[in-house]
C-alpha positions in Angstrom: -12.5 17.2 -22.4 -11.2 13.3 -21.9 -7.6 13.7 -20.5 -5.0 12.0 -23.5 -2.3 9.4 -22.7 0.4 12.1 -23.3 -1.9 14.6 -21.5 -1.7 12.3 -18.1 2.0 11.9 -19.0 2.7 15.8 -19.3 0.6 16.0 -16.2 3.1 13.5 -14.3 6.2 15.5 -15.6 5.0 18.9 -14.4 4.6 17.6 -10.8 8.0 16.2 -10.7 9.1 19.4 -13.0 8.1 21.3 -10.1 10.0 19.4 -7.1 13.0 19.1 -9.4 13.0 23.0 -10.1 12.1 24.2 -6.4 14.9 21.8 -5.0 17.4 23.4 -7.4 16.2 26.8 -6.6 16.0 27.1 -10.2 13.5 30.2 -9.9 12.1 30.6 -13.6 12.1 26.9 -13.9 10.0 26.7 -11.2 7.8 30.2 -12.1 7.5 27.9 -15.5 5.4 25.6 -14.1 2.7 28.3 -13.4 -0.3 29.4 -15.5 -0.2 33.4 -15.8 -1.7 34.4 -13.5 -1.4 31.5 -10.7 -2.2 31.5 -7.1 -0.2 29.3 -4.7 -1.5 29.6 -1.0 0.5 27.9 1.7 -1.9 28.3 4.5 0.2 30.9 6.2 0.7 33.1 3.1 -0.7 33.6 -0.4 0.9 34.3 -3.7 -1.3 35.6 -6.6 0.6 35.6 -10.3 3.7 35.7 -11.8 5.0 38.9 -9.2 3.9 36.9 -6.3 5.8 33.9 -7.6 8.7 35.8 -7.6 8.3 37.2 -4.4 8.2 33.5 -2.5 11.4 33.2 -4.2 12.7 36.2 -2.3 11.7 34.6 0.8 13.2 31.3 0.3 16.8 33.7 -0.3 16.1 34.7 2.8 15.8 31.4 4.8 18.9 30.4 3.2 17.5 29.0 -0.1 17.8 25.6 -1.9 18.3 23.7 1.0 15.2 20.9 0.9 13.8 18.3 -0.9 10.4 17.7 -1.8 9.0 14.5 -2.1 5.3 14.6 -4.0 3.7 11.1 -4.1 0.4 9.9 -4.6 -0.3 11.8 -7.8 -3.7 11.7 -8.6 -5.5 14.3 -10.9 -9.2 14.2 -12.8 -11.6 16.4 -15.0 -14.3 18.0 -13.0 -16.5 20.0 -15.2 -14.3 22.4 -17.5 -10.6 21.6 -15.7 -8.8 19.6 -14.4 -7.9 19.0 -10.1 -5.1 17.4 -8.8 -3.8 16.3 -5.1 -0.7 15.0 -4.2 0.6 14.3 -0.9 3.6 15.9 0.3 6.9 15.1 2.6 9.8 17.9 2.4 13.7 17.0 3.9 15.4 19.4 5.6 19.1 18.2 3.9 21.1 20.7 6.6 19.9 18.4 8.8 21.1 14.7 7.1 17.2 14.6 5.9 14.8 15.1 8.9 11.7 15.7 8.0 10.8 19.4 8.0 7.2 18.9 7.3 4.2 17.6 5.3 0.7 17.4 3.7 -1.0 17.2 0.7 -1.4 19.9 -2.4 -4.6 20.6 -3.6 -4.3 21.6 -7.1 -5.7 23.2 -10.2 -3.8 22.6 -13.5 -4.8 24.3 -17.2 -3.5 23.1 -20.0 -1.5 26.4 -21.8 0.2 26.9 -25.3 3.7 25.8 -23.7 1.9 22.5 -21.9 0.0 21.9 -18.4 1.0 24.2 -16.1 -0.4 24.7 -12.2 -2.9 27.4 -12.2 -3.8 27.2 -8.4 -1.7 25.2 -5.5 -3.1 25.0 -2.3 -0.9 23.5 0.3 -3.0 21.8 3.3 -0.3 20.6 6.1 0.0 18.2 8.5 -0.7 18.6 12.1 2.2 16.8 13.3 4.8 19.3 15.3 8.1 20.5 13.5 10.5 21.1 14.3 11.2 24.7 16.1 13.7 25.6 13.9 12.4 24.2 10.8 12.2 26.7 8.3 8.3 27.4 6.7 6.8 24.6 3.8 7.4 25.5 0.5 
């Protein structure tokens, strides 16, 4: 499978689909982005499909919601036997806080091309080691 021009484009879009969508807390937006079923592990926790998805959603309500920004950069992605792996470095804003940095890393990803377009099958976050802030709330 050779990766199109618009394939690399629609790749492109989805990461920033997915920064746009979390920072809005546009939930289904965001669960849109996902392959059925998807696993997105954050190191600390893991969530498995479309029920999971939803459930991360429930526990950025209850740190207080939309209230970061994500910054992916370094997008680079390849085909590796029958898919398609992706890694993107990572800086999220804390905008309570006029924009200190809450945390970073890099995503590891997976990403399938689906019926409605590429979508993220599997999202591994991998952060830094740098301290945060105490009161920083966890990396999304």
């Amino acid at each position: 499978m050779a990766l199109s021009e618009t394939d690399q484009i629609e790749i492109q879009l989805l990461y920033a689909r997915y920064t746009h969508t979390i920072d809005d807390f546009d939930e289904m937006g965001w669960i849109d982005t996902w392959t059925d079923p998807a696993s997105f592990d954050l190191g600390t926790a893991k969530y498995q499909g479309v029920t999971g998805l939803h459930r991360f959603f429930e526990m950025l309500s209850a740190i207080g919601g939309a209230r970061m920004r994500h910054y992916t950069t370094n997008v680079a992605f390849r085909e590796v036997e029958d898919r398609v792996v992706g890694r993107a470095y990572l800086m999220v804003l804390d905008t309570t806080t006029g924009g200190l940095s809450a945390t970073g890393g890099y995503y590891d990803d997976v990403l399938m091309s689906t019926a409605n377009g590429w979508r993220f099958a599997e999202r591994v976050l991998v952060q830094d080691p740098w301290p945060a802030r105490a009161d920083a709330p966890p990396c999304n």
